[in-house]
Backbone and ligand atoms as CSV (ligand in chain L), in Angstrom:
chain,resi,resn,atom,element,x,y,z
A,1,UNK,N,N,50.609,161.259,123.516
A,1,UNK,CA,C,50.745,161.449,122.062
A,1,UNK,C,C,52.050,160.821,121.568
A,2,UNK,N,N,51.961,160.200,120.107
A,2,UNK,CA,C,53.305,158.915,119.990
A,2,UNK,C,C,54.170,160.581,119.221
A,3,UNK,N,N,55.494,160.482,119.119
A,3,UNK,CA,C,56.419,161.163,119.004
A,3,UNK,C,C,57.321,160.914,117.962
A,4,UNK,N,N,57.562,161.191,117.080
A,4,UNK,CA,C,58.050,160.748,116.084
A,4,UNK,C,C,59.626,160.225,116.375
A,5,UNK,N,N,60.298,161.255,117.374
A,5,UNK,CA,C,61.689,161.122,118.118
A,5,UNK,C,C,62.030,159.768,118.824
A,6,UNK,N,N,60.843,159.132,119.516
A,6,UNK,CA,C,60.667,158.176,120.548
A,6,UNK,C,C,60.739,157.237,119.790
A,7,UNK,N,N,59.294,157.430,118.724
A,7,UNK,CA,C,59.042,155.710,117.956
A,7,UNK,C,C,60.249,155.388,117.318
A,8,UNK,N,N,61.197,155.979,116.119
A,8,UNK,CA,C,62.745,155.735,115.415
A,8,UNK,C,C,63.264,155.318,116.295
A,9,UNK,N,N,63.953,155.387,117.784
A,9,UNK,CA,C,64.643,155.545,118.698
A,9,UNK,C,C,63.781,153.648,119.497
A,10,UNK,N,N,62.278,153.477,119.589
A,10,UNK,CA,C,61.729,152.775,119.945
A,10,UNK,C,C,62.337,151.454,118.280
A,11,UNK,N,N,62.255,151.306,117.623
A,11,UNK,CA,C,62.234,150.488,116.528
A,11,UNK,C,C,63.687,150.529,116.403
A,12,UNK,N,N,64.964,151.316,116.633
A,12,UNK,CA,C,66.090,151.002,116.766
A,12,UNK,C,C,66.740,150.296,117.972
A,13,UNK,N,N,65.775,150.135,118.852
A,13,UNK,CA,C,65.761,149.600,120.282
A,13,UNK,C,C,65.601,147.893,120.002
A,14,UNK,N,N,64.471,147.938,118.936
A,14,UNK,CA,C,63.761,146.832,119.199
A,14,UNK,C,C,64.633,145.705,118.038
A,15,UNK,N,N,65.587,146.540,116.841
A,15,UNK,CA,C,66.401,146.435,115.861
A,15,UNK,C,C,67.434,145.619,116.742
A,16,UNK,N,N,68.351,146.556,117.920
A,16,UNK,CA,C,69.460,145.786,118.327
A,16,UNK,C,C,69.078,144.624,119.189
A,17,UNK,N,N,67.965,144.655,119.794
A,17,UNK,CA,C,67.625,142.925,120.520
A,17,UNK,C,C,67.501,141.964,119.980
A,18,UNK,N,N,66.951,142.000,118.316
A,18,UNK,CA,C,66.254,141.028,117.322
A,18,UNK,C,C,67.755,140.567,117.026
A,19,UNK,N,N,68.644,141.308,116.734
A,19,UNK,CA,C,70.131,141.250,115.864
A,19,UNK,C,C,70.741,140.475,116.952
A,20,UNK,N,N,70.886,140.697,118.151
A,20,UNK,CA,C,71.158,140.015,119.580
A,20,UNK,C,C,70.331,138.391,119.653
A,21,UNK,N,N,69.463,138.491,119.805
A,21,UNK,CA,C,68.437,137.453,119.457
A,21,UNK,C,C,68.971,135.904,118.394
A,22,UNK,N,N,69.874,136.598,117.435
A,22,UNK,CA,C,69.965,136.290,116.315
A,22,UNK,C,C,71.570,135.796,116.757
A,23,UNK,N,N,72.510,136.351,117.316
A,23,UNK,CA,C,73.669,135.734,118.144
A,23,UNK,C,C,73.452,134.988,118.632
A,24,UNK,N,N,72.716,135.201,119.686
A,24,UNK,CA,C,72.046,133.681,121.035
A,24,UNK,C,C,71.862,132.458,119.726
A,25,UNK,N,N,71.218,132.556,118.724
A,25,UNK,CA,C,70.809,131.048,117.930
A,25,UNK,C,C,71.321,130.781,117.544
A,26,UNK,N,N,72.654,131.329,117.124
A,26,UNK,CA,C,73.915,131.014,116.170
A,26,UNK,C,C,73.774,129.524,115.822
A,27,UNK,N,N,73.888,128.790,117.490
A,27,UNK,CA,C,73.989,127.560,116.364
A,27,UNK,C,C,72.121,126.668,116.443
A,28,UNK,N,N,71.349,127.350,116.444
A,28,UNK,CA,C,70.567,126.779,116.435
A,28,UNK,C,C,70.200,126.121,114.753
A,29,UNK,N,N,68.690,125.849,114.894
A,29,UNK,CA,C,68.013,124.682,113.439
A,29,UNK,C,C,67.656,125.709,112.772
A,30,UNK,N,N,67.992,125.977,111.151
A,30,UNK,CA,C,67.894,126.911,110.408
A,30,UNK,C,C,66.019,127.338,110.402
A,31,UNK,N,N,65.511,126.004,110.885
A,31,UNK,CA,C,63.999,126.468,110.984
A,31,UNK,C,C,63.448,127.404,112.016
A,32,UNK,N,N,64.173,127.236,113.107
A,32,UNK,CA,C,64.536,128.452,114.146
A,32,UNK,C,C,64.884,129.519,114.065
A,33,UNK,N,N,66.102,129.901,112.893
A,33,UNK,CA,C,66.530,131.204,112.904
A,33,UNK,C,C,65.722,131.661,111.440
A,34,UNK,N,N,65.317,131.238,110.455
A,34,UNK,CA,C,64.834,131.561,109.065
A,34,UNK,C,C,63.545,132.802,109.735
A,35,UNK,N,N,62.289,132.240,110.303
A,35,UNK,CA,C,61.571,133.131,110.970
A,35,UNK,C,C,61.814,134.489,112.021
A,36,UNK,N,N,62.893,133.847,113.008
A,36,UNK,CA,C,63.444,135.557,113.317
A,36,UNK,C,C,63.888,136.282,112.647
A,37,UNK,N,N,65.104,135.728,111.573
A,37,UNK,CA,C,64.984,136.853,110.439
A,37,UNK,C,C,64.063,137.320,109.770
A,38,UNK,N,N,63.345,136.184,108.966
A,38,UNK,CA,C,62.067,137.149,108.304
A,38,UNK,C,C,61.262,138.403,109.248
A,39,UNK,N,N,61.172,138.313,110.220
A,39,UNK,CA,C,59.999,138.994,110.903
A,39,UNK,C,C,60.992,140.359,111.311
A,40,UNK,N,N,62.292,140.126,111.207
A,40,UNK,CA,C,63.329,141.494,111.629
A,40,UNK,C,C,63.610,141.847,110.271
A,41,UNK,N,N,63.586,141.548,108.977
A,41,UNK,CA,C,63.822,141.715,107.663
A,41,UNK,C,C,62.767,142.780,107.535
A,42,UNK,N,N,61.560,142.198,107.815
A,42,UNK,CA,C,60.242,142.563,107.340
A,42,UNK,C,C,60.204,144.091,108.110
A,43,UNK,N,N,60.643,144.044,109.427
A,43,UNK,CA,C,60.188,145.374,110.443
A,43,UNK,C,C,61.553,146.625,110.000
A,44,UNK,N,N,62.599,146.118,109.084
A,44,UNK,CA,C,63.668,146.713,108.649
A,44,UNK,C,C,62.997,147.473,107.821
A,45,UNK,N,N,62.763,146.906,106.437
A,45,UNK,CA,C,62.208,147.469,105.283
A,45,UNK,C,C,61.221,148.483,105.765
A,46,UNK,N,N,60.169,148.152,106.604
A,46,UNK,CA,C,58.971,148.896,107.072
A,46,UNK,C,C,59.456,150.295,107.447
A,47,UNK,N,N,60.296,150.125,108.373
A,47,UNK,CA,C,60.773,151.175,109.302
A,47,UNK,C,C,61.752,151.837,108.250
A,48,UNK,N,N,62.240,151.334,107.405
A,48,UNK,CA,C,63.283,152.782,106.276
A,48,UNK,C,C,61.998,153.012,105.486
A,49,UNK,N,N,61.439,152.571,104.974
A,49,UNK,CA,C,60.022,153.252,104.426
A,49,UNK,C,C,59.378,153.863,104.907
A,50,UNK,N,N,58.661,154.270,106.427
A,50,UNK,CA,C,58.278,154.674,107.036
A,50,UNK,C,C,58.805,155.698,107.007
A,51,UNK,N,N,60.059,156.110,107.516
A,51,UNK,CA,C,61.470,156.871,107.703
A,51,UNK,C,C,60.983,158.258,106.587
A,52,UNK,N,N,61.561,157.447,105.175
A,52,UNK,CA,C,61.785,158.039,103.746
A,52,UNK,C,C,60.081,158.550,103.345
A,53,UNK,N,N,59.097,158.300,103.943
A,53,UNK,CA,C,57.252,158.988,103.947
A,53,UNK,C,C,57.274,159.976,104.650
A,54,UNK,N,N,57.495,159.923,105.610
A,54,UNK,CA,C,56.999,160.431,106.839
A,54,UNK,C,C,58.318,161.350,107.525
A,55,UNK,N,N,59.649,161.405,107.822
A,55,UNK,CA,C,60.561,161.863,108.386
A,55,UNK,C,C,61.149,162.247,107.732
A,56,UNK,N,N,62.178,161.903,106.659
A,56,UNK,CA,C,62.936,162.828,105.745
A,56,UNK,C,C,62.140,163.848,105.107
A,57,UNK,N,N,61.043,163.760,104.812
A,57,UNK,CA,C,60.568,165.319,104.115
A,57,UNK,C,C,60.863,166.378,104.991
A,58,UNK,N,N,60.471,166.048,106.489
A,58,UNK,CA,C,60.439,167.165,106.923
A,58,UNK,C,C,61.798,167.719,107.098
A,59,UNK,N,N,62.557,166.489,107.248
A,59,UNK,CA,C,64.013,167.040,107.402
A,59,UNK,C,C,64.483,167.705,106.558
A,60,UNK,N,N,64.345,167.478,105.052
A,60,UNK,CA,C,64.676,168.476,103.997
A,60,UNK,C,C,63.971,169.135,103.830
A,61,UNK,N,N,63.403,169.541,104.647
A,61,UNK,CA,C,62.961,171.168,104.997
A,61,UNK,C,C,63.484,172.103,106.133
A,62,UNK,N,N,63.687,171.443,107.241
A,62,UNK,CA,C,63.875,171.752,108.687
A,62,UNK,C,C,65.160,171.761,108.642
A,63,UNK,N,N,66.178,171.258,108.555
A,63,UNK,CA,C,67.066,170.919,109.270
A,63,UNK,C,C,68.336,171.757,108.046
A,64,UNK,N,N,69.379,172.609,108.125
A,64,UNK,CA,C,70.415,173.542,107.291
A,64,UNK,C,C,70.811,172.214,106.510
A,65,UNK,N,N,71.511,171.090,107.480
A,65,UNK,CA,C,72.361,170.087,106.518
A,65,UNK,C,C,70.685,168.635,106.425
A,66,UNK,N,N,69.985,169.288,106.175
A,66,UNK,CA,C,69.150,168.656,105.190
A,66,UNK,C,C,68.933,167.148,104.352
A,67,UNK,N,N,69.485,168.162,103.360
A,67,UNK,CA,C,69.436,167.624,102.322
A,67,UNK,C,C,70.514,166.792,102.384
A,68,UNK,N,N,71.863,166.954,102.815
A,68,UNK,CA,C,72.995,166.162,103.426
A,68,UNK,C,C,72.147,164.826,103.939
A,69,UNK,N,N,72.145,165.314,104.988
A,69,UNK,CA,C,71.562,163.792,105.877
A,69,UNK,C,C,69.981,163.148,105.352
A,70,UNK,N,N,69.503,163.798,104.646
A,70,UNK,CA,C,68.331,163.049,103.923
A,70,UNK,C,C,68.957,162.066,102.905
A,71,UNK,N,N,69.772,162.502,101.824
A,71,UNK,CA,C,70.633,161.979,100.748
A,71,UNK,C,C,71.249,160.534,101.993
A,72,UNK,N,N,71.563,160.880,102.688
A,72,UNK,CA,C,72.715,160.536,103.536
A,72,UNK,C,C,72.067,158.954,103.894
A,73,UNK,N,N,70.593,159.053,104.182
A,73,UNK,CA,C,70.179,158.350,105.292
A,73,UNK,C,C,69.495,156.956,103.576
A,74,UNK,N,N,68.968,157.797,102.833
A,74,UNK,CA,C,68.710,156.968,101.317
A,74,UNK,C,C,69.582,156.131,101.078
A,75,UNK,N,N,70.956,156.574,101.331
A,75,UNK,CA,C,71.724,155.701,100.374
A,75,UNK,C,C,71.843,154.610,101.368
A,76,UNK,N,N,72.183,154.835,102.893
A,76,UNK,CA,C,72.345,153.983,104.188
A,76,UNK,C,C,71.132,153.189,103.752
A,77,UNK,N,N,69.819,152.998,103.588
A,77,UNK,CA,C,69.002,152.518,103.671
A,77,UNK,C,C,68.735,151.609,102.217
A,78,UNK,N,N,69.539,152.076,101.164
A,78,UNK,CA,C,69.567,151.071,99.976
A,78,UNK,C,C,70.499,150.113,100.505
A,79,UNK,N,N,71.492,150.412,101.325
A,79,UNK,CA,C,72.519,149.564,101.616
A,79,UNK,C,C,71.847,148.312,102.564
A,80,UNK,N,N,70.993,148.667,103.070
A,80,UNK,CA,C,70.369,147.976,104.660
A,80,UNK,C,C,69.388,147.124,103.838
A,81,UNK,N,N,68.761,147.803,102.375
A,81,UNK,CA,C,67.423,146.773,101.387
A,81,UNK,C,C,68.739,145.391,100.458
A,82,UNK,N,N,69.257,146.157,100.791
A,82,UNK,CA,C,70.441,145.165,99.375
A,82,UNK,C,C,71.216,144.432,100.202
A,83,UNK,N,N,71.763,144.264,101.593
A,83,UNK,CA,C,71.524,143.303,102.195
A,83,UNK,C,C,70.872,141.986,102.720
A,84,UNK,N,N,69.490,143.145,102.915
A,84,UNK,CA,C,68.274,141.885,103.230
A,84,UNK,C,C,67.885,141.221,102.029
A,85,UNK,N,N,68.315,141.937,100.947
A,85,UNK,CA,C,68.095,140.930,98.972
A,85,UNK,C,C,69.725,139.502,99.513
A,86,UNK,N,N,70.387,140.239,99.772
A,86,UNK,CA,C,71.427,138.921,100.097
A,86,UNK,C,C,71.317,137.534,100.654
A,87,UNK,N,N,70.578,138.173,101.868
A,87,UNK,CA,C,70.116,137.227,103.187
A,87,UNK,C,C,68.679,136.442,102.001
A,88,UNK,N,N,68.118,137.023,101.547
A,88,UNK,CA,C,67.268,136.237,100.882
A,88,UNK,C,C,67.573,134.943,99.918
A,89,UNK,N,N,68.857,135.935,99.138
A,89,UNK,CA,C,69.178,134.703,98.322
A,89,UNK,C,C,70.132,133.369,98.586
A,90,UNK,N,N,70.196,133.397,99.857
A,90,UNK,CA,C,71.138,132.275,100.763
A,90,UNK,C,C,70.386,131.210,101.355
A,91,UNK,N,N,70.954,130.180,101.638
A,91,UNK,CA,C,69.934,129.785,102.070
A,91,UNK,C,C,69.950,129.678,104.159
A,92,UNK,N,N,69.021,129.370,104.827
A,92,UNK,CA,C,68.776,129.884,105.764
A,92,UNK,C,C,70.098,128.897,106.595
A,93,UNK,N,N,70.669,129.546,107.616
A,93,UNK,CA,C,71.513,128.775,108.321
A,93,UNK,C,C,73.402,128.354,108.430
A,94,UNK,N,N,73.242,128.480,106.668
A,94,UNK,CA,C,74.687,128.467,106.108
A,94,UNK,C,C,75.603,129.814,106.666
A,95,UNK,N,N,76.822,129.453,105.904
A,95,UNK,CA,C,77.640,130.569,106.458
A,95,UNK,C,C,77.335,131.989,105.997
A,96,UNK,N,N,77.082,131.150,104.251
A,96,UNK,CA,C,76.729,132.543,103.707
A,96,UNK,C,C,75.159,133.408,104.447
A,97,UNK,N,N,74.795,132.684,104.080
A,97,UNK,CA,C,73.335,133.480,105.235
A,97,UNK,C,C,73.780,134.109,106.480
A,98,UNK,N,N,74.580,133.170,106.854
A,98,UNK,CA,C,74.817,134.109,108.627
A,98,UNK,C,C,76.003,135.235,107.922
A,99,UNK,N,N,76.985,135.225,107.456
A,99,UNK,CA,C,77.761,136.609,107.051
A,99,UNK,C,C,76.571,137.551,106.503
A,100,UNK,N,N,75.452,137.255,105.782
A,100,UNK,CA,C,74.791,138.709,104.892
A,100,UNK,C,C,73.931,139.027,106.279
A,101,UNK,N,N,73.783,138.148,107.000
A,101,UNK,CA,C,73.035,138.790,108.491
A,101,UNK,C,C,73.584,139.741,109.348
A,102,UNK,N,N,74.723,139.478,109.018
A,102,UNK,CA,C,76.059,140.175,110.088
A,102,UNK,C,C,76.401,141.410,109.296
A,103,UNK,N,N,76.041,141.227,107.458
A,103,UNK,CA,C,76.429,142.302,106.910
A,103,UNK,C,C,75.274,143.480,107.643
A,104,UNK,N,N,73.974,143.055,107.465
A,104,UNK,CA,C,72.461,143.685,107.597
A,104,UNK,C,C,73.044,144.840,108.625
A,105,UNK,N,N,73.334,143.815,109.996
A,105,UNK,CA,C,73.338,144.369,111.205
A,105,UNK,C,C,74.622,145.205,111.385
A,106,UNK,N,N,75.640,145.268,110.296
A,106,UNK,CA,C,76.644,146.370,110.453
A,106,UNK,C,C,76.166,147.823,110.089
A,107,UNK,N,N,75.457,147.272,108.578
A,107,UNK,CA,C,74.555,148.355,107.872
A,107,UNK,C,C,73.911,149.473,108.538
A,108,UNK,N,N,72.816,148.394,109.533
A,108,UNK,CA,C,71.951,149.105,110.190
A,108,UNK,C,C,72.629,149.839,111.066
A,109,UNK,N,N,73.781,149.423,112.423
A,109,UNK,CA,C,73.655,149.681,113.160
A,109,UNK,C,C,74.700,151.097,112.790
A,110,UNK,N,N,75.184,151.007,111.668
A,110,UNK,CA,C,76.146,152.664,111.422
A,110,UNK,C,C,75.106,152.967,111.237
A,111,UNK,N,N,74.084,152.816,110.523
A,111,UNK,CA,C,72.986,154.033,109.904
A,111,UNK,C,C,72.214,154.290,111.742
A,112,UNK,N,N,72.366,153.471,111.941
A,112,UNK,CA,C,70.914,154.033,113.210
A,112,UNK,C,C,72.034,154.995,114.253
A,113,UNK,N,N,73.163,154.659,114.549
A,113,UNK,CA,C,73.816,155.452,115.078
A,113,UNK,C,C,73.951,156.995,114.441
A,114,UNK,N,N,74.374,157.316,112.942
A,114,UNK,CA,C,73.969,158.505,113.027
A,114,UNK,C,C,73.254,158.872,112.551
A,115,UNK,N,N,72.014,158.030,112.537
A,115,UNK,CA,C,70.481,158.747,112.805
A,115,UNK,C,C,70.159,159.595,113.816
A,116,UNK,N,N,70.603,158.958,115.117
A,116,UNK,CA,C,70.558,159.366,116.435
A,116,UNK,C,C,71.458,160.667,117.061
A,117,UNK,N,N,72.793,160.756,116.109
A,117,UNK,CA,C,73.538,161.607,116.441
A,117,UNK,C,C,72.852,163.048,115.693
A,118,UNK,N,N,72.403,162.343,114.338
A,118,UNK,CA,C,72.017,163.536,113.671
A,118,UNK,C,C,70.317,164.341,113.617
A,119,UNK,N,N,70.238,163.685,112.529
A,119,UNK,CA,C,68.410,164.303,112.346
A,119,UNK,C,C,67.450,164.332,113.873
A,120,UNK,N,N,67.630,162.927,114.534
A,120,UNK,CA,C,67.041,162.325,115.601
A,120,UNK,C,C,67.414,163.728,116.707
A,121,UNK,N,N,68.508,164.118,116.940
A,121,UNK,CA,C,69.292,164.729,118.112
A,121,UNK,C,C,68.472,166.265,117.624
A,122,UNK,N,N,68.980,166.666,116.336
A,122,UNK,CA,C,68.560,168.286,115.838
A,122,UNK,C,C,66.766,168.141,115.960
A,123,UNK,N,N,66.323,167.637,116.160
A,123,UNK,CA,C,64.738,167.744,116.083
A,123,UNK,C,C,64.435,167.315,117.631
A,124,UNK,N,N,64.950,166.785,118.602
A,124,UNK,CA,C,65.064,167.076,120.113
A,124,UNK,C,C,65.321,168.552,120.751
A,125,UNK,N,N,66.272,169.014,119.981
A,125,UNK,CA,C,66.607,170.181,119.919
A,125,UNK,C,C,66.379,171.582,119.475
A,126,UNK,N,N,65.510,171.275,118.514
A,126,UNK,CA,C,64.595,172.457,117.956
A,126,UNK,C,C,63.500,172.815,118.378
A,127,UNK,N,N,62.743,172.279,119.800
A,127,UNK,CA,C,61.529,172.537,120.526
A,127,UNK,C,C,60.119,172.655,119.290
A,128,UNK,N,N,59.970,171.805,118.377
A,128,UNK,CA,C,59.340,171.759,117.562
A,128,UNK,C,C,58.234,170.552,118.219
A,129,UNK,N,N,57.703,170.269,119.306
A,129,UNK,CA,C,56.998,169.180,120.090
A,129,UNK,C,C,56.118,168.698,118.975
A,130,UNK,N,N,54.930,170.099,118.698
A,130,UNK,CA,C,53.413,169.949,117.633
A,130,UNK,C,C,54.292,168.756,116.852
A,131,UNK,N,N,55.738,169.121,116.070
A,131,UNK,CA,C,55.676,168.698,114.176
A,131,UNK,C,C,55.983,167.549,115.186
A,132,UNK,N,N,56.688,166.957,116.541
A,132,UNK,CA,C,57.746,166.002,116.529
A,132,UNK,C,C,55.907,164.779,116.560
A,133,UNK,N,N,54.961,165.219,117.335
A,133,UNK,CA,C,53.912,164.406,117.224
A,133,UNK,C,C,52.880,164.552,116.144
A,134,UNK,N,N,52.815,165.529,115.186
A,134,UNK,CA,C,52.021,165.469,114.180
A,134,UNK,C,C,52.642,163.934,113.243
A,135,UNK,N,N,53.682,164.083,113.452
A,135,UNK,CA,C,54.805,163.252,112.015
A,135,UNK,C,C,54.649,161.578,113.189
A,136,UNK,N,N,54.595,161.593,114.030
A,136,UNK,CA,C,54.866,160.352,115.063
A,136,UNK,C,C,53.337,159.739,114.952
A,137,UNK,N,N,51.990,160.611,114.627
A,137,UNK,CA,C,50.930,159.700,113.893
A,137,UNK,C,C,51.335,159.670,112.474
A,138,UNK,N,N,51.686,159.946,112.002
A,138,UNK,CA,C,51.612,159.906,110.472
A,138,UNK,C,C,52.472,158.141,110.637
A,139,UNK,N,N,54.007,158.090,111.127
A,139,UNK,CA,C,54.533,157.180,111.415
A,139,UNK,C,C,53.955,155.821,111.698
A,140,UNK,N,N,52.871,156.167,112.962
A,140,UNK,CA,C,52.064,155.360,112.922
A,140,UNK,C,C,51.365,154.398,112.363
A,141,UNK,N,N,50.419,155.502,111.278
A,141,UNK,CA,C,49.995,155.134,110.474
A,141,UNK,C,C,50.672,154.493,109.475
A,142,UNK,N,N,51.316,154.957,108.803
A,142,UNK,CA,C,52.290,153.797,108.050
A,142,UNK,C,C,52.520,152.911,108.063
A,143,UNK,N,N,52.695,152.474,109.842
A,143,UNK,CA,C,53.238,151.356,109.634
A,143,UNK,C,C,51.668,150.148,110.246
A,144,UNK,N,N,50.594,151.186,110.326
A,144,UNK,CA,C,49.276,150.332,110.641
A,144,UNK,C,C,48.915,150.019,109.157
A,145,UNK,N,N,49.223,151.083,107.906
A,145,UNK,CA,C,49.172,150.409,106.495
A,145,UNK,C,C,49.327,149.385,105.609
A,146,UNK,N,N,51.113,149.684,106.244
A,146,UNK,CA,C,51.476,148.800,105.488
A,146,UNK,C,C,52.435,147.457,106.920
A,147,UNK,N,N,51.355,146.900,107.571
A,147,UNK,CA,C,51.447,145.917,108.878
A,147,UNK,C,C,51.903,144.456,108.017
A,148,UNK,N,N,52.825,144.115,108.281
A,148,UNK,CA,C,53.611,142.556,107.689
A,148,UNK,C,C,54.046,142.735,106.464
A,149,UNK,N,N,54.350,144.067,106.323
A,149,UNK,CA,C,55.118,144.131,104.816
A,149,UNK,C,C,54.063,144.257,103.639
A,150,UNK,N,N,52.692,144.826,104.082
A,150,UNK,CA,C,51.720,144.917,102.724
A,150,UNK,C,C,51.721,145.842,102.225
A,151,UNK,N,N,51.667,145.400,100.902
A,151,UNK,CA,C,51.733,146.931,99.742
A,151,UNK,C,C,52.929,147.526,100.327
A,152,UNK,N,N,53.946,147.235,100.743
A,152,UNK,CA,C,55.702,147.981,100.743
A,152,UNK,C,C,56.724,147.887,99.616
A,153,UNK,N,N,56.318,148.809,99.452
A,153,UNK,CA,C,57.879,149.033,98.039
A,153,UNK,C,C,58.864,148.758,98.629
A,154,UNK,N,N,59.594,147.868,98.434
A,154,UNK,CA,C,60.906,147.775,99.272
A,154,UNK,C,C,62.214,147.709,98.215
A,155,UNK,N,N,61.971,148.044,96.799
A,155,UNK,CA,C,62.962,149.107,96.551
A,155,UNK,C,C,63.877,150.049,96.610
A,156,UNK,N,N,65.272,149.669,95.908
A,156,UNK,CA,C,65.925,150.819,96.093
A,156,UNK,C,C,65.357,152.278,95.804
A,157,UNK,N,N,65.689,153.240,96.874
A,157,UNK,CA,C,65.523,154.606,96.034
A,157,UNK,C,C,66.384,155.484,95.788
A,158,UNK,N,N,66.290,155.946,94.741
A,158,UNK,CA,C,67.400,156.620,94.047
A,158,UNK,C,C,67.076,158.746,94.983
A,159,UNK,N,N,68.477,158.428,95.425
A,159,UNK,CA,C,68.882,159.415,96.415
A,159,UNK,C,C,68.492,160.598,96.004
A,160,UNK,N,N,69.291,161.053,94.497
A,160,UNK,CA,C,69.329,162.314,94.313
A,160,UNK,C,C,67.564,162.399,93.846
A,161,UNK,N,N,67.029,161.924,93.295
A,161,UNK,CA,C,65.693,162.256,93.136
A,161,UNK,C,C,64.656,162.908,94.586
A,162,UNK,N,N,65.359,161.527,95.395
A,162,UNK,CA,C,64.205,161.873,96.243
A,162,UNK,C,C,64.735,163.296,97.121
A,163,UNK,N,N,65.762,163.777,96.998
A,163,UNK,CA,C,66.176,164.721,97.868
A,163,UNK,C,C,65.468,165.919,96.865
A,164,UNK,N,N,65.392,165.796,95.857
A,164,UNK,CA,C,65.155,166.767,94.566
A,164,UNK,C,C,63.088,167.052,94.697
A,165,UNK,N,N,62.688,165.784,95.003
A,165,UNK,CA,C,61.246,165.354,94.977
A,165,UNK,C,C,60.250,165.598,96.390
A,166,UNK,N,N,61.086,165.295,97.552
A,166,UNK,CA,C,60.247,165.021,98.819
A,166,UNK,C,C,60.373,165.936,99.570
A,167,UNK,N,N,61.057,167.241,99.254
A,167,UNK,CA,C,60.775,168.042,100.162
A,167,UNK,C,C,59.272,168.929,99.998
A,168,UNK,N,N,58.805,169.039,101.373
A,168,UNK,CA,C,56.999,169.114,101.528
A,168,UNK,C,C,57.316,170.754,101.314
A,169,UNK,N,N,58.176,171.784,100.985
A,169,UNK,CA,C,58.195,173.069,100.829
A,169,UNK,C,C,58.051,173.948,101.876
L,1,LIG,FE,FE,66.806,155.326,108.901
């Protein structure tokens, strides 16, 4: 049964090799590196959407500091969409493109770190197995939905709403 704990933890795995990936080409042909980004751009957006459906509700329900780290993880994740708007508007290869790449991967990699320290760790820890695999298909599914970026809002979302809006009660 997929796990909701594993897959975040699996897609932050697969986050720091692509970003690695993306060092090794440094100096490669911008036609070379334009496609690894897109396809790590694309699995970014997916996976904080996924996240903000499927995982923060339950957290602002479950978890005392909540609503803290739900708020917490929104704003990290507008930061990680408004990056990849950067990397878009550059063009592929230049300096500026490679700094908003380097911005992406600072973004991400504070947010995924205390993802892991936080929400990720307290829901290992709460022997809650049923919710950790009920929510790890739902995850799934999401991302069998919305597969290459279809139909994805990849919009900012405004924090205090959704902390105000998404909790499942
Ligand atoms: Fe996240």
């Amino acid at each position: 049964m997929p796990d909701i704990c594993d897959l975040i933890l699996d897609d932050h795995e697969v986050f720091r090799r692509r970003f690695a990936e993306l060092d090794d080409e440094r100096r490669s042909d911008p036609r070379t590196v334009a496609p690894l980004w897109e396809a790590l751009a694309e699995h970014l957006e997916r996976h904080a959407a996924a996240e903000e459906d499927v995982f923060y509700p339950d957290v602002l329900d479950r978890l005392d500091e909540g609503e803290h780290e739900a708020h917490h993880a929104v704003r990290d994740h507008n930061k990680i969409r408004d990056a990849i708007r950067r990397v878009a508007d550059a063009e592929p290869g230049t300096e500026a493109w490679w700094a908003a790449v380097d911005a992406a991967n600072e973004e991400n990699s504070d947010h995924m770190a205390e993802e892991e320290r936080g929400p990720l760790s307290a829901f290992r820890q709460a022997g809650i197995e049923d919710v950790r695999k009920e929510l790890g298909q739902r995850f799934i599914d999401f991302n069998l939905e919305h597969a290459g970026g279809r139909e994805l809002d990849t919009d900012d979302v405004d924090p205090d709403a959704y902390v105000e809006e998404r909790g499942t009660g």
